[in-house]
Kinemage of the C-alpha trace (Angstrom):
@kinemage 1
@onewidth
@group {chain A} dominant
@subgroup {mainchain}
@vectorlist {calphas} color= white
{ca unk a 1} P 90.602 22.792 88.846
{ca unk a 2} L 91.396 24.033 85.426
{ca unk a 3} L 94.316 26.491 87.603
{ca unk a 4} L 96.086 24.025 89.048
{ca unk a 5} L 98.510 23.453 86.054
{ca unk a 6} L 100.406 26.026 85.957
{ca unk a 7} L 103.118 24.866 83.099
{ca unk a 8} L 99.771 24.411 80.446
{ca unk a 9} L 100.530 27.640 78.450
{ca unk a 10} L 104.240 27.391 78.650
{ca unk a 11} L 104.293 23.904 77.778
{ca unk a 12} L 101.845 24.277 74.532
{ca unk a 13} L 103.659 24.816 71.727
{ca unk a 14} L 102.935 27.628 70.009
{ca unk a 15} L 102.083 25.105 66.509
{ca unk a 16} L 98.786 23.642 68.807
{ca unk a 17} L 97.622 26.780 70.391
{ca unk a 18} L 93.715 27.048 68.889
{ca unk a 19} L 92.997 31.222 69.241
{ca unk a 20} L 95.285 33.806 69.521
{ca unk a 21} L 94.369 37.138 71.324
{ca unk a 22} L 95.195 40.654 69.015
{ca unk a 23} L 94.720 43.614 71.149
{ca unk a 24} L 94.293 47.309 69.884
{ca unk a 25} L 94.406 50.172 72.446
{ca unk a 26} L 93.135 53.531 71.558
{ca unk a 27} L 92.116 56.783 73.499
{ca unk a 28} L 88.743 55.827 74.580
{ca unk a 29} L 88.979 51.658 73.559
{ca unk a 30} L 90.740 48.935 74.158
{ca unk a 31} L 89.655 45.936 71.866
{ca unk a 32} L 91.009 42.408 72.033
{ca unk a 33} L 90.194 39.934 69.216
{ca unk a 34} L 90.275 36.172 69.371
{ca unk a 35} L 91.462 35.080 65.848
{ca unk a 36} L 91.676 31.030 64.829
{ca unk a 37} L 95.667 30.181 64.774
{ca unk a 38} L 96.689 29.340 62.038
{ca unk a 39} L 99.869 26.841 63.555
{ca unk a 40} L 101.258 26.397 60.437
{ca unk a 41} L 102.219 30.021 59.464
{ca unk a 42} L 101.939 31.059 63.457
{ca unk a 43} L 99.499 33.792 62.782
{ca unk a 44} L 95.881 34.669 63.557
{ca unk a 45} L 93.340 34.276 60.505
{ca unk a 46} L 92.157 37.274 59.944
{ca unk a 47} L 89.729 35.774 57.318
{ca unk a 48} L 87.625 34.341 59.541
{ca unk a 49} L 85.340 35.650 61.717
{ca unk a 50} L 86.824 36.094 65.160
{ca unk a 51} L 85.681 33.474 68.026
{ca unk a 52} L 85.376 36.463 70.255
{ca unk a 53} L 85.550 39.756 70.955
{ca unk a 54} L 85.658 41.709 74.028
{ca unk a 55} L 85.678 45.813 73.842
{ca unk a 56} L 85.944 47.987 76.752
{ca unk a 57} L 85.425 51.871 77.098
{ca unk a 58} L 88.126 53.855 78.830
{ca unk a 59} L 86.601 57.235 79.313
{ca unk a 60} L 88.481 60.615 79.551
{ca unk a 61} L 89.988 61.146 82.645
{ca unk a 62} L 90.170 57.237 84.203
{ca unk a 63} L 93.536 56.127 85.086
{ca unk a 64} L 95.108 54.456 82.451
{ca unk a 65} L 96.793 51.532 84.384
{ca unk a 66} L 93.578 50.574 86.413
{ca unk a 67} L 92.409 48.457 83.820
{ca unk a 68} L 90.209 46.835 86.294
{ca unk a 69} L 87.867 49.580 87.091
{ca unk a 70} L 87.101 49.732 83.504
{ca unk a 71} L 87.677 46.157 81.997
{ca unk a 72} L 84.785 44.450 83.341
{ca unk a 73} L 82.038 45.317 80.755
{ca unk a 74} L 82.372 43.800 77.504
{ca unk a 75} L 80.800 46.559 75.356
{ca unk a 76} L 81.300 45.143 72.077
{ca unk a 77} L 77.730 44.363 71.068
{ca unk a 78} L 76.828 47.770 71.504
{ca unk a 79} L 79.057 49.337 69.544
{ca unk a 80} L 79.641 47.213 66.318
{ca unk a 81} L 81.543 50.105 64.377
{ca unk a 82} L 83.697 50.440 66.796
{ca unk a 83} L 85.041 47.053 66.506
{ca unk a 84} L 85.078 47.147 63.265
{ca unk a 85} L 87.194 50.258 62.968
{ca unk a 86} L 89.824 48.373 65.419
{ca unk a 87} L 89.477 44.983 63.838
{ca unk a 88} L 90.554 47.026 60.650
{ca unk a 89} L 93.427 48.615 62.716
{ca unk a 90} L 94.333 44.935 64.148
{ca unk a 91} L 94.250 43.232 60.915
{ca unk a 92} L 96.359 46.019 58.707
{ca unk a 93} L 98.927 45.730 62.036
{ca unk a 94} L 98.910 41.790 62.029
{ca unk a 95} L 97.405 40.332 59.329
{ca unk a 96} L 98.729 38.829 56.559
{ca unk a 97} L 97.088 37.512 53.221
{ca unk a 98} L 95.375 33.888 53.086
{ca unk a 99} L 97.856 32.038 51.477
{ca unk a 100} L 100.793 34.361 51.794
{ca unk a 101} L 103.800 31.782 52.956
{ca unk a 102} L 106.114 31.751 56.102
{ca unk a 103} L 109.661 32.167 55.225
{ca unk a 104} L 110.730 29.390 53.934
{ca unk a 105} L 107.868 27.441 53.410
{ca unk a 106} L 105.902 26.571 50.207
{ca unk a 107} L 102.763 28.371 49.608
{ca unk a 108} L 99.373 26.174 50.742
């Protein structure tokens, strides 16, 4: 069962890991997208287009720490400029430049 290891994300080092999850909460939205890693410079590539994306409504008035009344619909195909007004929010947060190098490290 794909469970029974335990020690799998603790033991991956962070060079190997193959997506990396960026999450954006607003009032209303919660948006998480799954960017390439980029193990070299340890951050997501915002260039790309994400491998997924998962968007859930949190409507006035729903408790904000019961994420699980309102986390199980993945609304993000129906509301496309949504996401892309958080993606925008995500990537001026986290992103940095193609080609802009880690400290230290030569520019690719």
């Amino acid at each position: 069962a794909p469970w029974d290891d335990l020690t799998s994300c603790t033991r991956t080092r962070k060079e190997d890991f193959r997506a990396m999850g960026y999450s954006v909460r607003t009032d209303g939205w919660r948006l998480t997208a799954w960017l390439r890693w980029d193990g070299a410079r340890l951050v997501g590539d915002f260039s790309q287009p994400p491998v997924g994306v998962e968007l859930y409504a949190h409507p006035a008035g729903e408790a904000d720490s019961d994420f699980d009344a309102t986390e199980n619909v993945n609304v993000a195909d129906l509301h496309p400029a949504v996401v892309r007004r958080l993606m925008g929010l995500a990537e001026a947060h986290w992103g940095k430049g193609p080609g802009e190098p880690v400290e230290g490290q030569e520019p690719r």
